[in-house]
C-alpha positions, 0 to 999 in steps of 0.5 A: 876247412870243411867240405862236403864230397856229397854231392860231387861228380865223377867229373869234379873228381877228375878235374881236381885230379888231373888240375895243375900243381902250383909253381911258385912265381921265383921259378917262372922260365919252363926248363925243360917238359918230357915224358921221359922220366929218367931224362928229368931225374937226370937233369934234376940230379944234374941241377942238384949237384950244382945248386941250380934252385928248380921245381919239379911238377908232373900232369897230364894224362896218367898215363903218359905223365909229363913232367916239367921243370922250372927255374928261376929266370937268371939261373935259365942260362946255364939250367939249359946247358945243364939240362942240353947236356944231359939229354945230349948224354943220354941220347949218345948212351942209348945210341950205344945200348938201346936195350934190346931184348935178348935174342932167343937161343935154343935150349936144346941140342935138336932145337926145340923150344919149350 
């Protein structure tokens, strides 16, 4: 298929850029939609592991992309158990750890930074 780009707008860019990927319609029950990545390749590895069929799809603004995830309609059931407990995990280990940074201590015996 040819197309001509000659006389396309920043617009019609956009638009084609920020449109939604195609879900295919077997997985038509919406498990879960976050911006917290690590959270979804958690819940992915998670229905991975078990063999629980999902889609992955990912847009929004650049951003703060939103990913979501879907499943087929019998298999949402436990898909959300699945994905509860992961996010209930990850939410206990940031309780533990929130990262954060590490306090500044002096480099010298006087004090002084540098």
């Amino acid at each position: 298929m040819l197309v001509s780009v000659r006389h396309w707008t920043v617009r019609t860019v956009v638009a084609l850029a920020l449109a939604a990927p195609a879900v295919p319609a077997d997985f038509d029950v919406l498990l879960t939609r976050t911006t917290d990545h690590g959270g979804a390749r958690a819940v992915e590895n998670e229905l991975a592991c078990q063999k629980v069929p999902y889609v992955r799809t990912e847009g929004g603004d650049p951003v703060e992309r939103v990913v979501q995830l879907h499943v087929r309609s019998a298999d949402h059931a436990y898909a959300a158990q699945l994905a509860a407990m992961v996010f209930a995990r990850r939410k206990r280990l940031n309780q533990i750890d929130p990262r954060r940074p590490a306090p500044r201590t002096p480099m010298w015996p006087d004090g002084e930074q540098f």
